[in-house]
BALUM-809977 format. One line per field, with one value per residue (C-alpha): residue in three letters; x, y, z. Coordinates in Angstrom, 2 decimals, decimal comma. Layout:
rest: c(Ala ...)
x: c(X ...)
y: c(Y ...)
z: c(Z ...)
***
This chain:
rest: c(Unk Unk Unk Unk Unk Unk Unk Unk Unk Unk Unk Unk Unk Unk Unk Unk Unk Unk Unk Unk Unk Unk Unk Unk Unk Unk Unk Unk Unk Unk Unk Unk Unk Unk Unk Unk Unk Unk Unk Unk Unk Unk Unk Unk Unk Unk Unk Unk Unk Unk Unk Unk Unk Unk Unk Unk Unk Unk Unk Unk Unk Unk Unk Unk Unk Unk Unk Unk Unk Unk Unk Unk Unk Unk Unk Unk Unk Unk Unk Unk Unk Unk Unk Unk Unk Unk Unk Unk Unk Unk Unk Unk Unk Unk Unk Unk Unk Unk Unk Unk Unk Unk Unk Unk Unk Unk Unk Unk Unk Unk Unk Unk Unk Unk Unk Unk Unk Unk Unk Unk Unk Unk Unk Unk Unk Unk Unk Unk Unk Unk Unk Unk Unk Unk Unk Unk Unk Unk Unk Unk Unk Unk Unk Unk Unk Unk Unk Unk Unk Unk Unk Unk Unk Unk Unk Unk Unk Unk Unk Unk Unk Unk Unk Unk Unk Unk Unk Unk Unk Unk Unk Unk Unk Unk Unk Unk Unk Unk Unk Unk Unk Unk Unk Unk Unk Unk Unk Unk Unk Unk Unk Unk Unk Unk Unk Unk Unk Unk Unk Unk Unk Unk Unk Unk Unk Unk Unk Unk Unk Unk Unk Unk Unk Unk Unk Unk Unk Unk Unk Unk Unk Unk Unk Unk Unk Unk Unk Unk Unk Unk Unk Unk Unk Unk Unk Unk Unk Unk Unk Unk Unk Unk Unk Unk Unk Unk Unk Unk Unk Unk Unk Unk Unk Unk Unk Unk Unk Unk Unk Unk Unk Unk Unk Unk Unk Unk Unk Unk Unk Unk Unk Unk Unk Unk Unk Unk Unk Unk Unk Unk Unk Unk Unk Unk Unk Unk Unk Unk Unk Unk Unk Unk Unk Unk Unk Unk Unk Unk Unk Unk Unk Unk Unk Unk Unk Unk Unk Unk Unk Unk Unk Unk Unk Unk Unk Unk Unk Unk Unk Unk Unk Unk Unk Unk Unk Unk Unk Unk Unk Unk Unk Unk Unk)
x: c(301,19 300,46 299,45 301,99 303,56 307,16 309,44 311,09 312,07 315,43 317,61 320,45 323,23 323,70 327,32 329,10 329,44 332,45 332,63 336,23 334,00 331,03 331,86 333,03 334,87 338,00 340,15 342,95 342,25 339,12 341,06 343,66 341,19 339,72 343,00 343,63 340,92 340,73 344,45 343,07 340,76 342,92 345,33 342,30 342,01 344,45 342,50 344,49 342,94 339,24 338,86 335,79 334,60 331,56 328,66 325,92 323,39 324,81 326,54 327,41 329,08 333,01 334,38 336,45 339,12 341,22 342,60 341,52 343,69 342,20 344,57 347,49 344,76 344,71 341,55 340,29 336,36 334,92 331,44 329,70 329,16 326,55 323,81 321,61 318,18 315,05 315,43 318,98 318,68 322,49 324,75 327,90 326,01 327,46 325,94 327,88 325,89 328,85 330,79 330,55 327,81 326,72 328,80 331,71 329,22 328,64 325,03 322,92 320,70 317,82 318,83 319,01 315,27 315,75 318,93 316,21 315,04 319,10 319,56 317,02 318,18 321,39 320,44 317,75 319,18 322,79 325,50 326,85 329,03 326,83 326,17 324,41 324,09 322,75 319,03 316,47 317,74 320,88 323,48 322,17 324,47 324,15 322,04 318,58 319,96 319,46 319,05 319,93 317,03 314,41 316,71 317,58 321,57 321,62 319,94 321,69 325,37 323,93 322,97 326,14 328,06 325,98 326,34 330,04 331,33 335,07 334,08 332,53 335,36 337,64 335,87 334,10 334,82 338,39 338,30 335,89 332,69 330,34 326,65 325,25 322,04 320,91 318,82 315,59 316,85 317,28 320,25 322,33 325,77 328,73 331,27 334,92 334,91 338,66 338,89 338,55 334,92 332,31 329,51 326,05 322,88 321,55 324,85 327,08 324,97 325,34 328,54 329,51 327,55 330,31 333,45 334,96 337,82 334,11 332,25 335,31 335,41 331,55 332,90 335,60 333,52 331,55 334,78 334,03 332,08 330,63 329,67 327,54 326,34 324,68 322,94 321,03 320,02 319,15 317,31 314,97 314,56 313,50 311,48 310,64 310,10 307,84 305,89 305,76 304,20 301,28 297,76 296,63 292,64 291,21 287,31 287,01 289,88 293,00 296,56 300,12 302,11 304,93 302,04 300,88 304,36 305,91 309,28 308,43 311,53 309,71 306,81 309,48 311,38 308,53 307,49 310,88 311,87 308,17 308,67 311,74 310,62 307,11 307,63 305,69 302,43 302,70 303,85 301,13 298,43 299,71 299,65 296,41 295,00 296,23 295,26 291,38 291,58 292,80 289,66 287,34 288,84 290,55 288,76 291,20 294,94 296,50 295,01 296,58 298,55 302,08 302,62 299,14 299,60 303,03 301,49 298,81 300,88 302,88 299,53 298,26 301,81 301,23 304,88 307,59 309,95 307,72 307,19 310,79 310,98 308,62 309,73 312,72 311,49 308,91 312,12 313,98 314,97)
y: c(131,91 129,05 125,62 122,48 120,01 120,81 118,23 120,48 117,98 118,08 115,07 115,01 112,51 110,49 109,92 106,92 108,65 107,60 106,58 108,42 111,92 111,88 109,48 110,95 107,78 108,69 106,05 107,57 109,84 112,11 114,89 114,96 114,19 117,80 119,53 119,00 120,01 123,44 123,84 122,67 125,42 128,40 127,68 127,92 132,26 134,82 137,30 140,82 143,39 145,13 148,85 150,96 152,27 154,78 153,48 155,42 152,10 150,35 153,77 151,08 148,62 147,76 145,50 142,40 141,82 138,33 136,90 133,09 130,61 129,85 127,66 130,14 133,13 135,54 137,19 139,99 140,82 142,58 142,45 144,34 143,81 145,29 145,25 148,28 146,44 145,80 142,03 142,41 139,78 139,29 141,93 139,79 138,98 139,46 140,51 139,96 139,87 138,08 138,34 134,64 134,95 132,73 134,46 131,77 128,52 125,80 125,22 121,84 121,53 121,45 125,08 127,06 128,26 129,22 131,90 134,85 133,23 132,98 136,64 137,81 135,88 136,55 140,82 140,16 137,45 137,47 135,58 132,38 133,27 135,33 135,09 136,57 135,82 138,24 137,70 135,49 132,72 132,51 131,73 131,86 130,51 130,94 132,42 131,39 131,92 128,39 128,80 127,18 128,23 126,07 122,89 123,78 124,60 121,31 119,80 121,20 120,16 116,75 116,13 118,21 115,04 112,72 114,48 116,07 114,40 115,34 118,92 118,71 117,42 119,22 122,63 121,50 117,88 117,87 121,61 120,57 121,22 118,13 117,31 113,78 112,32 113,05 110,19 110,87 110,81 114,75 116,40 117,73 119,83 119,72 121,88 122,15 125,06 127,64 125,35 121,86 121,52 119,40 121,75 120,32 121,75 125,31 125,82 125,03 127,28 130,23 129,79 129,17 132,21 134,50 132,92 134,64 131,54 129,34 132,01 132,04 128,34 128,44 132,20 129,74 126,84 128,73 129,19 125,75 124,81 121,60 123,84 126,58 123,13 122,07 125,20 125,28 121,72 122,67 124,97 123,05 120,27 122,06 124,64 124,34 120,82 121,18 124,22 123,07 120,26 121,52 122,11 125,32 125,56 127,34 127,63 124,06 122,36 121,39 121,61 121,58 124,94 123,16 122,33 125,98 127,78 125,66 126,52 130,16 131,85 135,23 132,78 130,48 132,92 134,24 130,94 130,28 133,76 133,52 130,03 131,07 134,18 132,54 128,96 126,37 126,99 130,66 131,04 128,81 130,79 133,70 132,40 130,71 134,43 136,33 132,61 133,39 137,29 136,17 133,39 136,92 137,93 135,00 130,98 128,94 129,13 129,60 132,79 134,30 137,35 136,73 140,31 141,17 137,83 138,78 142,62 140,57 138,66 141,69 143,09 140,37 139,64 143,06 142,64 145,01 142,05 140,76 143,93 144,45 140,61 140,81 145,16 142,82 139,85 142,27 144,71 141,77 141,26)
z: c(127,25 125,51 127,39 126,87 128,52 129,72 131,63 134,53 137,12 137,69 138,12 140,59 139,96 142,92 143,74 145,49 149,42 150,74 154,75 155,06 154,27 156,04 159,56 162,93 163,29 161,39 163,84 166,07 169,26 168,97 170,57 168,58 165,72 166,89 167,05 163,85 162,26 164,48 163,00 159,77 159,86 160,91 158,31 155,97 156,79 157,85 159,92 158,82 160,67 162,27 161,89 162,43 158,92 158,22 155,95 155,08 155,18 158,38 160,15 163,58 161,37 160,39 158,06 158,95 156,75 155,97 153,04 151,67 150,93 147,45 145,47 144,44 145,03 147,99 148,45 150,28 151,29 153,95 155,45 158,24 161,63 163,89 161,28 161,76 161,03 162,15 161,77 163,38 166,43 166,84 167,40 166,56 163,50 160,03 156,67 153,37 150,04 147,92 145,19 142,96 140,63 137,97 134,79 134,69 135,42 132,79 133,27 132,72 129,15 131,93 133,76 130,68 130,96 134,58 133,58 134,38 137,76 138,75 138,12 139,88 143,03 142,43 143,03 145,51 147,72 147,70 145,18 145,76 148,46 150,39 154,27 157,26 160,37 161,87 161,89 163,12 160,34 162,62 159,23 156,10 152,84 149,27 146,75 148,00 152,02 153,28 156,98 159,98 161,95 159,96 159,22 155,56 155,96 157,84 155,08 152,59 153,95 154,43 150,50 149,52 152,03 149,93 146,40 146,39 149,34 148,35 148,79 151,66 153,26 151,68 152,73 155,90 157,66 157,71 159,92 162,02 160,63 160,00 159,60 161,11 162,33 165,73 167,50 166,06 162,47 161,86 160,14 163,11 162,68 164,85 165,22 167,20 168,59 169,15 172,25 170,74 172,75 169,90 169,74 168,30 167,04 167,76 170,25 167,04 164,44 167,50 167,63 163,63 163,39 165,39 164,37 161,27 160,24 160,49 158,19 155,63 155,39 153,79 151,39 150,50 149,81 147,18 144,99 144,51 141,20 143,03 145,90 143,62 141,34 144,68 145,51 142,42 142,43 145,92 145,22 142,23 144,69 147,28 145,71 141,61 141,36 144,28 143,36 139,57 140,68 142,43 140,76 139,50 138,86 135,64 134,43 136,65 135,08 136,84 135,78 137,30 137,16 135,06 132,74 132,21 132,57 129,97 128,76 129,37 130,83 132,78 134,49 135,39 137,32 138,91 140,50 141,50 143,52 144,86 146,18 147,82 149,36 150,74 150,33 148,16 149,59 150,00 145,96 144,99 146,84 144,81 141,54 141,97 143,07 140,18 137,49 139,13 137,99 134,47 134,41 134,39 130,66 129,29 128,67 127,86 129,58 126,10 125,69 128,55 127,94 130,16 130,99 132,19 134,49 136,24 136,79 138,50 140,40 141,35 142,31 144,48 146,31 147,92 149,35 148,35 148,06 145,22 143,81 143,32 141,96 139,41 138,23 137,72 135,57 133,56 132,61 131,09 127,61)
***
C-alpha cells in the first residue's frame, strides 16, 4: 500500500432547478391539483393479483404482484410481505432486494476505482431498485438503503429535485409525491394519499410505506439512469468524500484516508461499505483500530501489506456484516 496523494472528491454537476418541478404552487385548484396526481399515480402500476406463497426464509410472507408501465416494457416483480425478522417493526412492511444493478451504467472517469465498493453493495444491500419498509428505517431506497427514519430519503429526493429535477417530477411530483421545506428549514415529504388527503412527514413515510402503486413509483424510478446516477453521487457525498477526508494517525504523523488509500481499489471499497454500514465516525474508528495494529510491524504507511490490513479490519469490526464485506473484497480479482 503505497502512500500518495489521490484526488477522490467527487463533483456533482449542479443543474438549473426549474420552479414548475419542485413548487406546490402549480396554479389551478389544489384539489383538483391532488386528483390528478393520485390518477397520475394509479395509471403508473396495475396491481394484478395477491396470493399466499411458501418461502423457506420468510414462511408468513406472499408476494404482491403488478406490472410497471416502463416505456413500451411491462414488468413483473414480487416482494414479500410480513417479513419474518427480528428487526421486522411493521407488519404491512415490504422487503424487495431489486433487480437493476450496475452492469448496463456508463460510469464517470472518477467512479472507476470504486467498481469493487459498488459490487459489494450491490450483494449486501440491495440493487438499485431495492426497498423495505418493513423495519425500524420505515422505507429504505436504493443501493446504500437511504432511510426515512433518519432524514436521508428526504434528503436524497430533495438534491435529486435540485440535480435531475425532470425526473423527479416525472417519477414523483406529478403523482403526488413531493419533498419541501418545513418551517424550520428541514427536508419534509408530502404525499396525497388514495383519498386526496396531503399527508406530511412521518404520517406520509407510514403511509408511503404501505401503499404498493407509492412503492412502485420509487422500483420504477430506478429504471431511470438519472435516478441510479444520483444514488451513487449520493452516496460519495454523503459517505466517501466525508470519510476520505478525515485523519488517520500513524507513528505520530497525521494523514487523510484518501491520502493513504490512494487509487487502491480493495481499501477503497472497504471504507466505503464500512461508512455505510456504521457511518463516518463509526468506519473511521475502525480503520484507525486496525492502522494502530499495523504501526506494531510496519514504520512507514508505504510498507503496509493491503491484505494483512483488511484481515485486520475484518478482525476489529467484530460484526458479521463486516465480516461478510470484507470475505467479499479480499476474494476479489
Amino acid at each position: 500500500m503505497k502512500l500518495r496523494l489521490f484526488v477522490w472528491l467527487v463533483t456533482i454537476p449542479i443543474y438549473s432547478v426549474f420552479g414548475a418541478f419542485t413548487s406546490n404552487d402549480h396554479g389551478g385548484d389544489e384539489e383538483l391539483i391532488r386528483k390528478e396526481q393520485l390518477s397520475n399515480r394509479h395509471k403508473a402500476v396495475e396491481v394484478l393479483n395477491i396470493r399466499k406463497e411458501y418461502h423457506k426464509k420468510y414462511p408468513r410472507g406472499y408476494r404482491i404482484h403488478y406490472k410497471l408501465r416502463l416505456t413500451s416494457l411491462q414488468k413483473e416483480i414480487g416482494f414479500y410481505d410480513a417479513i419474518n425478522s427480528s428487526h421486522a417493526v411493521n407488519p404491512k412492511g415490504i422487503r424487495y432486494l431489486g433487480e437493476i444493478d450496475m452492469d448496463k451504467d456508463l460510469l464517470e472517469p472518477y467512479e472507476q476505482v470504486y467498481r469493487l465498493a459498488y459490487k459489494v453493495l450491490f450483494a449486501h444491500e440491495g440493487k438499485y431498485d431495492a426497498i423495505n419498509t418493513y423495519d425500524r428505517g420505515v422505507f429504505s431506497f436504493g443501493f446504500i438503503q437511504n432511510n426515512a427514519k433518519y432524514g436521508e430519503l428526504s434528503l436524497f429526493m430533495k438534491q435529486l429535485s435540485l440535480y435531475y429535477p425532470e425526473a423527479y417530477y416525472r417519477y414523483f411530483g406529478e403523482r403526488g409525491i413531493e419533498v419541501n421545506r418545513d418551517e424550520e428549514g428541514s427536508n419534509m415529504i408530502q404525499v396525497v394519499d388514495d383519498t386526496g388527503k396531503l399527508l406530511m412527514g412521518d404520517a406520509a413515510w407510514k403511509y408511503m410505506s404501505e401503499d404498493v402503486k407509492v412503492i412502485a413509483c420509487f422500483i420504477e424510478a430506478a429504471h431511470d439512469v438519472s435516478i441510479r446516477k444520483m444514488q451513487r453521487e449520493f452516496l460519495h457525498e454523503r459517505y466517501t468524500n466525508l470519510l476520505l477526508e478525515r485523519s488517520a494517525k500513524f507513528h505520530g504523523k497525521y494523514y487523510t484516508w484518501g491520502e493513504l488509500m490512494g487509487a487502491d481499489e480493495k481499501l477503497l471499497a472497504a471504507a466505503v461499505t464500512l461508512g455505510v454500514n456504521l457511518g463516518v465516525g463509526g468506519a473511521n474508528s475502525v480503520l484507525q483500530k486496525a492502522l494502530n495494529e499495523m504501526s506494531a510491524l510496519y514504520k512507514s504507511p508505504d510498507q503496509i501489506n493491503m491484505e494483512l490490513f483488511l484481515r485486520q479490519i475484518r478482525s476489529i469490526g467484530n460484526d458479521d456484516r463486516v465480516t461478510r464485506r470484507i470475505n467479499m473484497i479480499l476474494e476479489a480479482n
